[in-house]
C-alpha positions in Angstrom: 160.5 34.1 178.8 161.4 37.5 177.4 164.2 37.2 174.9 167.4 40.1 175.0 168.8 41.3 172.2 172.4 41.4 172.2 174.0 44.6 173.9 176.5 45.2 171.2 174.4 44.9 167.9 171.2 46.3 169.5 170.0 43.7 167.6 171.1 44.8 163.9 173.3 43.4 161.5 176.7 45.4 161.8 178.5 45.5 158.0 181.9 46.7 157.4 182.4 50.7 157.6 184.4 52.6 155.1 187.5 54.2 156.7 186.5 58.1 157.0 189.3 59.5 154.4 187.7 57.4 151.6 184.2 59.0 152.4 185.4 62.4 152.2 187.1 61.6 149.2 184.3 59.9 147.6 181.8 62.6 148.2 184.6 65.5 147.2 184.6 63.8 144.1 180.7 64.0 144.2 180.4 67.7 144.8 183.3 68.3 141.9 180.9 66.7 139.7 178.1 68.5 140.5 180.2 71.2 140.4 180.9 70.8 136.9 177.7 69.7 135.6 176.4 72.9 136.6 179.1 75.1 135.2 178.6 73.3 131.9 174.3 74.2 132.8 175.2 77.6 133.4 177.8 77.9 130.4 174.5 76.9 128.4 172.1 78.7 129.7 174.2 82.0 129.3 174.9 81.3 125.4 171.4 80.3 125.3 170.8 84.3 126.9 172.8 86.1 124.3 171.4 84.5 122.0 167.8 85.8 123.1 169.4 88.9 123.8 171.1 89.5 119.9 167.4 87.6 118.2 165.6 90.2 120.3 168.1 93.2 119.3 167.7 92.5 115.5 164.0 91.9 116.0 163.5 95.6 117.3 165.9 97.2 114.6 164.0 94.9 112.0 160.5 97.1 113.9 162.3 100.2 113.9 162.9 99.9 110.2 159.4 98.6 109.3 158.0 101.8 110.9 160.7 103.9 109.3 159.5 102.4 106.2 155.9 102.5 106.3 156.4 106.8 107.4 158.2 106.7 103.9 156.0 104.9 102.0 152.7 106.6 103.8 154.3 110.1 103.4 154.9 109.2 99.9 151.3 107.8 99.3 150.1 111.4 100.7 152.2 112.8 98.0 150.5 111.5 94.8 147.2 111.3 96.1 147.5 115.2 96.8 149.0 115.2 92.9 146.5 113.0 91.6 144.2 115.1 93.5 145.4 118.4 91.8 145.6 116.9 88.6 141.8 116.6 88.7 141.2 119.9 90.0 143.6 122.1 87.6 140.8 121.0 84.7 137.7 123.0 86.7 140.3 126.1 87.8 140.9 125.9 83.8 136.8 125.7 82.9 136.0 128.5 85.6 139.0 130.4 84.3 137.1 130.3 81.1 133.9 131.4 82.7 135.1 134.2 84.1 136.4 135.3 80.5 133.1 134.3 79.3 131.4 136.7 81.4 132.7 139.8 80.8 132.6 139.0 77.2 128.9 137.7 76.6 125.6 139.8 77.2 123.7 136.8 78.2 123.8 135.4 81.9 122.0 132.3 80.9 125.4 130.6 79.1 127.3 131.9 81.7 125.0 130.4 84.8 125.4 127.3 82.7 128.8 127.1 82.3 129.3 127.8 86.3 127.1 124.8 86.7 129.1 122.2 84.3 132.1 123.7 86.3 130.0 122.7 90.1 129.3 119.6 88.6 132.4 118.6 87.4 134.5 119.4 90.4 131.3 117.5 92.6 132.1 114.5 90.5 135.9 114.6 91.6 134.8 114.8 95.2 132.9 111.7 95.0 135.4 109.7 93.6 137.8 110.7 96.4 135.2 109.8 98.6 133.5 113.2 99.4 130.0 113.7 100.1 127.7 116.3 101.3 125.5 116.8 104.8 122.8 118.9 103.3 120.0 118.1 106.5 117.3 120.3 105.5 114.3 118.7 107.6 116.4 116.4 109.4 116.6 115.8 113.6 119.6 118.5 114.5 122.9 115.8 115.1 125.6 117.6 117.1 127.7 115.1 115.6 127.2 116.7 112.2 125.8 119.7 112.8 126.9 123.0 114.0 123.5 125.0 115.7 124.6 128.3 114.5 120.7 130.2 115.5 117.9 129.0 117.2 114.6 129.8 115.5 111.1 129.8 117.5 108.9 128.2 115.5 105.5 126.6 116.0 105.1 124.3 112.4 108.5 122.3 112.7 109.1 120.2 116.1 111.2 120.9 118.8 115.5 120.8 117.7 114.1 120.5 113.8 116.9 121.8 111.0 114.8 124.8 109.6 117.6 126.1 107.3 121.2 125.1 106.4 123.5 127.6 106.1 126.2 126.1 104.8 126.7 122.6 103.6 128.7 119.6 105.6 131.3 117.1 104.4 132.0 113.4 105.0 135.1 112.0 104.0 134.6 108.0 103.5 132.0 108.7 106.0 134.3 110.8 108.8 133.0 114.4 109.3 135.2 116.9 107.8 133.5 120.1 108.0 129.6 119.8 110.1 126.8 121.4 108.1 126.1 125.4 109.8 122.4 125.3 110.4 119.0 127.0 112.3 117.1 124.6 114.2 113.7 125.0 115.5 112.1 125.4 119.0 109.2 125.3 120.0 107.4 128.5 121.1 106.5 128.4 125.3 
């Protein structure tokens, strides 16, 4: 025997329905709410924005006034170490000053030649200490990083691209080339 469920229930438990107005009213109420929780969200978010907004507006005028600052300080660090600079070198300009009056005064070359040398040797010291130093590569592998080629010389008792002869002197400052060293380098005769 095969049991039927009952036509009007299909077989499920029928409860009390809400009358349609109240529904409507209920879920009006519902999207309100929503409504208003998400104003009050979006209220927060946007103060949260301009507030970004102004922290990241002060931070770049607090940038543009650090490197506004640091221009002015390094133009003004420039400034004394070219005074400090001169400072040293106004002593030799005196001492070769002095030379030169020496010269035309005095018969003998020797205490001139070694008053020009105290004079070299005083402004090479101040060069060092500012961090100066030569490129003298007599006998040295030709560097075009240091070296300026100025002749080519065929030779047979140096090797092949071999400084024969500086011409005039390099510079490094705190070991960055300033001026390269004029030379002749060797090749070898074919």
């Amino acid at each position: 025997m095969v049991k039927r469920k009952s036509a009007s229930t299909g077989g499920k438990k029928i409860g009390k329905k809400k009358p349609l107005k109240e529904t409507s009213e209920a879920s009006a109420k519902m999207v309100e709410e929503d409504i208003s929780v998400l104003r009050d969200r979006l209220k927060e978010k946007e103060t949260e924005a301009a507030e970004y907004l102004n922290t990241l507006q002060r931070l770049q005028a607090d940038f543009e006034n650090f490197k506004k600052r640091m221009l002015k300080e390094q133009t003004e660090f420039l400034e004394v170490a070219s005074k400090n600079l001169i400072l040293e070198l106004i002593p030799v300009v005196d001492n070769l000053e002095r030379a030169l009056r020496a010269s035309k005064e005095a018969k003998d070359s020797t205490s001139l030649s070694k008053g020009v040398e105290m004079v070299y040797a005083q402004l090479m010291d101040i060069l060092k200490k500012a961090g100066v130093s030569e490129i003298n590569p007599h006998g040295e592998e030709f560097n075009p990083f240091h070296h300026e080629a100025v002749m080519h010389v065929n030779s047979n008792k140096h090797a092949d691209n071999t400084i024969v002869e500086v011409l005039q002197k390099g510079y490094l400052l705190k070991g960055r080339l300033l001026q390269p060293a004029s030379v002749k380098v060797s090749k070898k005769n074919s």
